[in-house]
N, C-alpha and C positions, 0 to 999 in steps of 0.2 A: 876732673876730666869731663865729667857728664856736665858742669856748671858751664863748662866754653862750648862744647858741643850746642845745650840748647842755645847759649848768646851768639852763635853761630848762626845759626838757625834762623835764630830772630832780625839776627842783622839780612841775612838773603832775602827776608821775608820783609822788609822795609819797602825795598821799590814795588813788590807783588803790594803787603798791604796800601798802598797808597793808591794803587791803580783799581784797585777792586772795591774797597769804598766808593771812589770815583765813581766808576763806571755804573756801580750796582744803583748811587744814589739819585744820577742824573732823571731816575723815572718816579724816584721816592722825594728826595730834597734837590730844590736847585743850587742852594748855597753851602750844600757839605761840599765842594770842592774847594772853597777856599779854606777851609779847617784842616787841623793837620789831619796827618793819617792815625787809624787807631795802632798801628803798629807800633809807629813812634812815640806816641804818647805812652805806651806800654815798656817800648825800650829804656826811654828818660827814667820814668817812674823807680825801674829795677836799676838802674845804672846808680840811684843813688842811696840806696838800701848797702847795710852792710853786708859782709863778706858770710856771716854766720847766717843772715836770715834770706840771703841773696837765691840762696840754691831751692826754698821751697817756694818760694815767691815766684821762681822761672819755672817750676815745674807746674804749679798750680794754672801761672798765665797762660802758658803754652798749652793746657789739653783745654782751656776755656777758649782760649782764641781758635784753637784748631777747630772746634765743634761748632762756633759760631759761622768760620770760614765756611765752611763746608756746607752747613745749612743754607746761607745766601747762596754758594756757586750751585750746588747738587739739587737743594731740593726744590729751592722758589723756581730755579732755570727749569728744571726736568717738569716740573709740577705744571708749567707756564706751556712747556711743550705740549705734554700730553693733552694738556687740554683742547689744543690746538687740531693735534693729531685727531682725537674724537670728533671733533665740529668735522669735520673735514667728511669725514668718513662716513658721518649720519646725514648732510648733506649728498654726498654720490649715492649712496642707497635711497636716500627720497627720491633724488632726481630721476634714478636713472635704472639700476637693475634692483631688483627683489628677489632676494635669496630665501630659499626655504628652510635654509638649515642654517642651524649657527655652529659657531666653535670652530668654524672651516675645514679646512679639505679632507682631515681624516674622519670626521663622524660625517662627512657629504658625500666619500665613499662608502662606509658601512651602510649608513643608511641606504642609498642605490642599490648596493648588494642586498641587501632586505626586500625591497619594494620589488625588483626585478625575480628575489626568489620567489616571494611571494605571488606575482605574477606568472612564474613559470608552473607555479602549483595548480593555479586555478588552470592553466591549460591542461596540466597530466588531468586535473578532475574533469573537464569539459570530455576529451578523448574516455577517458573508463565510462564515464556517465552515456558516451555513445557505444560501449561495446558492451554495456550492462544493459543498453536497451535492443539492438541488432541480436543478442544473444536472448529475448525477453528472459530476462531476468529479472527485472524493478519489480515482478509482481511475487516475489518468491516472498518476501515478509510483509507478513500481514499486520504487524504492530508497529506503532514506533514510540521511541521514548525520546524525552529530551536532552537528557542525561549519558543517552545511549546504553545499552547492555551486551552482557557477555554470549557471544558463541554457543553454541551447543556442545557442550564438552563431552556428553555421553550419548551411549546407544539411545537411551531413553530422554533426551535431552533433545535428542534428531527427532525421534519419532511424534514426540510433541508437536515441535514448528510443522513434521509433514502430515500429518492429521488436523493443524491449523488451515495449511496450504489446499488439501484436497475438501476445506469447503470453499476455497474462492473460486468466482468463476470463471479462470483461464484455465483452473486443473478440469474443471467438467466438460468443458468445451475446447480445451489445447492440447493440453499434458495429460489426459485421462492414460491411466497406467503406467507412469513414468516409473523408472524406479527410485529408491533410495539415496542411488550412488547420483544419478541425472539430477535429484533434485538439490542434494549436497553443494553442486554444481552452480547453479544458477543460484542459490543460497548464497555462497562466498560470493560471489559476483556483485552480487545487490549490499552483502553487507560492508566489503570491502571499499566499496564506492559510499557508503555512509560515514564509517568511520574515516578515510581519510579526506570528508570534508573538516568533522570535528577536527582531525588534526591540523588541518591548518589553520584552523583556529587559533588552536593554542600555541603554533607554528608565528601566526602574525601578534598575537596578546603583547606573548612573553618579550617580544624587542621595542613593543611597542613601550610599553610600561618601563622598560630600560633607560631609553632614549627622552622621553617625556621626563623621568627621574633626574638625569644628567643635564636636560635643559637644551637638548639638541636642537629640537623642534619649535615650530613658532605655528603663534597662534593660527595662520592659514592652514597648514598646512598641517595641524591637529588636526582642526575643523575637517578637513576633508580626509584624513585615514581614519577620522571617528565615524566620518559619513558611509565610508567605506565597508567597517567592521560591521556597523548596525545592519547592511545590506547582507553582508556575506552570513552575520544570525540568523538575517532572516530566508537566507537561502534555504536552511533547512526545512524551514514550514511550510515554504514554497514547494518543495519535493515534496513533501508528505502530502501537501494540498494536491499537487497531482498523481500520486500513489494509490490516493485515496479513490479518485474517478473510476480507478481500472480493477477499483476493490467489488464495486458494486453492478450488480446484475443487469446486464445488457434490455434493453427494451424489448428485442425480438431476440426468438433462437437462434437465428442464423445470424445473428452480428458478433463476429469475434468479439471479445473483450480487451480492451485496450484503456490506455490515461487518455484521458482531455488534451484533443489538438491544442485548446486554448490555456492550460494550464500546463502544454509539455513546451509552447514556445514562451511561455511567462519565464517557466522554469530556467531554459534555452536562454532568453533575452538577459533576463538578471545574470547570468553566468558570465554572459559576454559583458557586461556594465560593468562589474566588479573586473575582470578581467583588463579593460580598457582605461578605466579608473587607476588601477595598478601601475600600467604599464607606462600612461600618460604623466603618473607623478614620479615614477624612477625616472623619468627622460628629465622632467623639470628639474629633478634633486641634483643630476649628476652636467647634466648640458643646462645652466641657465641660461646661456646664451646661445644664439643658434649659428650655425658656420656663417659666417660672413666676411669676405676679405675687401670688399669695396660696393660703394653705392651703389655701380653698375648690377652686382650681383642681388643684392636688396631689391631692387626695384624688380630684375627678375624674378626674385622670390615671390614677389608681391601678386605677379600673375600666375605663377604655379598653384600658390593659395586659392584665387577663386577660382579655379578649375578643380584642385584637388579637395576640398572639402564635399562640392555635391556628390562627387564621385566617392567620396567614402562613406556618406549617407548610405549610397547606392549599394556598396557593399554590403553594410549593415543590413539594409535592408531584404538584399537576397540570404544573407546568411538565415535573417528570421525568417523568411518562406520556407527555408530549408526545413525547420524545428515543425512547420504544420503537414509538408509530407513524409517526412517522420511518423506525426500524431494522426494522419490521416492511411496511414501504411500504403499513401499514391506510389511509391516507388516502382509497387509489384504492380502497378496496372496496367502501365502502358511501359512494357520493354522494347521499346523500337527508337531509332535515332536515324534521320531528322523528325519523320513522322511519328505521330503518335495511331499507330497501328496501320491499317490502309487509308490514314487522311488526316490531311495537315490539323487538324480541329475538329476533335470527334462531336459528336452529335449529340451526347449528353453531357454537357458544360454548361448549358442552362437549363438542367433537366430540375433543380429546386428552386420551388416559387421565390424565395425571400432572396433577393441579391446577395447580404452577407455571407447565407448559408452556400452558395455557391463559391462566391472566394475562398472559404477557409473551410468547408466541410465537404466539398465536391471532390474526389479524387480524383478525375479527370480535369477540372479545372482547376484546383491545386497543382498538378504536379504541370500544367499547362505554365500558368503562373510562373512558377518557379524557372520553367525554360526560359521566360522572353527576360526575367531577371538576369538572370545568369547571364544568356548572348545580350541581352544593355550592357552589362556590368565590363564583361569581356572589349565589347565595342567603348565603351567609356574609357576607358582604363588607355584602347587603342587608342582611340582620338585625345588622349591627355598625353601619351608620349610623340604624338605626331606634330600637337601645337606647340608644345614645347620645347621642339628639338634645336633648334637655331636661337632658341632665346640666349642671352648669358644669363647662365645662373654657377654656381658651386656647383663643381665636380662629385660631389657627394649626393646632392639632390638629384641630379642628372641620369649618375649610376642607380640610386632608387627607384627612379622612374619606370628604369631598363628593367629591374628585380620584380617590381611591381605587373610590369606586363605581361614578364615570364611565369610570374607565379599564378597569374588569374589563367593563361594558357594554359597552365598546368592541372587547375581547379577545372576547369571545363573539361577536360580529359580525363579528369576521375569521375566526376558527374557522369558522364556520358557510359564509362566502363562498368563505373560501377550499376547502371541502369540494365545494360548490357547483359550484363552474367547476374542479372536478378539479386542485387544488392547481396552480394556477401559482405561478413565482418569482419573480413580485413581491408575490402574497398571501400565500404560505408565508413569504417573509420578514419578510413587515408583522407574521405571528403569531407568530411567531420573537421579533423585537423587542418587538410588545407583550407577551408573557408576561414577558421581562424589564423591561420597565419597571412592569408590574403589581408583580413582585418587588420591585422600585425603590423603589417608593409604601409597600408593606409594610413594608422595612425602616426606610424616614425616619420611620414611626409611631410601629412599634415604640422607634426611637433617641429620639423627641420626647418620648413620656410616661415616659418610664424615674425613677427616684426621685431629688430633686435631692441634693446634701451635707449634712449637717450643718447648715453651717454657714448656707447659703443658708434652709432651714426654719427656723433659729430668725430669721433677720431677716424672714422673708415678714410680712404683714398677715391676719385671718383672714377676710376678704373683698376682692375687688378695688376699686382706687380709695381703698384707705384705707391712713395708711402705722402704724404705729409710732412711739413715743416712745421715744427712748434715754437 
């Protein structure tokens, strides 16, 4: 029964073997077509064996020819394909888009979700680092390690760091007699804001080292969350570099003691870099492409672009003025709005000889500074959604626009209040925060109209709504 079965077999498999030599050999031999098929030659063969030695002869032929078969159809065909399919695919990525991640769309989500948490940390650090300074607190520890160290766990443990404290010079001339419990206070404050920079350290290491292990990442785009990490280490010596300023003894009696205007916006500036840096490659991870439904809309893009990058300099730029009335404590000088006290420009603004020392150590022209920023920034911001209102561009870019205008609206209203009621720390941090989400708005713009690939422009349509014919 099984001896008719496989001659069965073999006989169905007569016109299949005759056509698959054929075909397979037309790219290998020109003249195996006229040769018989190997099926038949195989059939003949067994047809003339006897009855006894008939049956191991067909079983033996049959898993040789089956394995043979299979190899020509499955693995030369598939093998042939796949090759195919790679050329293909290494060409669109040369031509056309550059992707940061590999392995596709599930580690290009993780990883987004990484970069964007990661990114949302350095904002919670940016906000504390402003409530640890509105509360002076950054001068409560007087050491630091790199390693970082533990808490004061005991009574005796406290009274150490506040007999460290009561030699710096903000306890002789700020805090003289605070107590115990006040200075506990401003202690977690400062130390709190330390430690969860470390942690995000080890918050960014551990996914980093994951993802790099797995092959996620490509070399760009190492390079630059390597560039990243090196900045955010070096944030901390950056802080201590300015810690350090407000450790030591004021030139005259009467100068508060305070950090270095120029080492609290260094400080300020790198925060915002690592921040932007963050937030610029979770957009690239997760958006490689930018909204685009038609040429018309591209070309719009294209003029959004050179209007919205000066303007996000512009931001930039008043956010760091912000960090030297900060380090210059200009905020409490002049509490009046529009004027600065009875006249538009007080009279000591060029009261220090050296030019420099007027822009960034003058607190009447520091925090002067900082107004005419601010109203450009506002006015910028305006005249960017008024040129671009009838452009065509993507309904996404457009609404951004709208977000953008409200949010600087909203930044000038806390500036202003919080100057108002003599910088408290809940309004100095509201404009602390909103200057960086103003930045926020600027750079998701700037990322959205950026130029799409190659490859994406030649499929667009030259108006929305209509597609292409291929």
């Amino acid at each position: 029964m099984r001896e008719r079965s496989l001659l069965l077999i073999l006989r169905q498999n007569r016109a299949l073997g005759s056509k698959i030599p054929t075909n397979l050999s037309r790219r290998v031999n020109p003249t195996s077509a006229q040769q018989p098929s190997e099926s038949y030659r195989l059939f003949s063969s067994i047809a003339k064996l006897s009855p006894s030695s008939r049956r191991s002869s067909i079983a033996r032929t049959f898993v040789s020819y089956g394995f043979r078969s299979f190899h020509q159809l499955n693995f030369k065909g598939y093998r042939s394909s796949f090759r195919y399919f790679s050329t293909s695919t290494a060409a669109e990525t040369k031509e056309g888009l550059k992707l940061l991640v590999t392995a596709g769309p599930h580690a290009q989500k993780m990883i987004g979700i990484w970069l964007f948490a990661s990114a949302a940390w350095v904002f919670s650090m940016v906000v504390l680092g402003g409530i640890t300074r509105l509360t002076r607190s950054g001068l409560s520890m007087t050491d630091w390690k790199f390693t970082g160290s533990l808490p004061p766990l005991s009574d005796e443990d406290w009274m150490v760091e506040f007999e460290k404290y009561k030699a710096s010079p903000e306890y002789k001339r700020v805090n003289m007699g605070i107590t115990i419990e006040d200075f506990k206070f401003i202690y977690w404050m400062e130390y709190a804001h330390r430690m969860w920079g470390r942690a995000l350290g080890i918050m960014f290491a551990l996914p980093f080292s994951y993802f790099l292990r797995k092959g996620y990442i490509t070399m760009r785009l190492g390079i630059r969350l390597s560039a990243l990490f090196a900045l955010g280490a070096g944030q901390g010596l950056i802080g201590w570099w300015m810690v350090k300023s407000g450790l030591e003894e004021p030139p005259s009696e009467y100068v508060i003691p305070r950090v270095s205007p120029y080492r609290l916006a260094a400080h300020l500036t790198s925060a915002f870099a690592i921040y932007s840096g963050l937030f610029w490659t979770g957009l690239s991870v997760v958006m490689p492409e930018p909204p685009a439904e038609s040429l018309a809309w591209v070309h719009g893009a294209a003029k959004v672009k050179r209007l919205a990058l000066p303007v996000g300099i512009l931001v930039g730029l008043t956010a760091i003025s912000g960090a030297f009335v900060a380090g210059n404590d200009a905020g409490h000088a002049f509490n009046t709005f529009p004027k600065m006290g009875d006249t538009w420009i007080p009279e000591n603004v060029l009261s220090m000889k050296p030019l420099i020392h007027n822009f960034f150590e003058n607190t009447a022209t520091v925090q002067l500074d900082h107004r005419i920023l601010a109203t450009a920034t506002l006015a910028s911001i305006g005249g960017l959604w008024w040129a671009t209102r009838k452009l065509e561009i993507h309904p996404a870019v457009r609404s951004l626009i709208g977000s953008t205008l409200g949010m600087a609206a909203l930044q000038v209203s806390l500036g202003i209040s919080t100057l108002l009621a003599y910088v408290p720390v809940s309004l100095g941090t509201a404009h602390q925060a909103g200057a960086l989400t103003l930045l926020t708005l600027m750079i998701l713009l700037n990322h959205t109209v950026r130029r799409p690939s190659l490859n994406l422009l030649k499929s667009l349509p030259a108006t929305a709504g209509t597609r292409t014919v291929s």
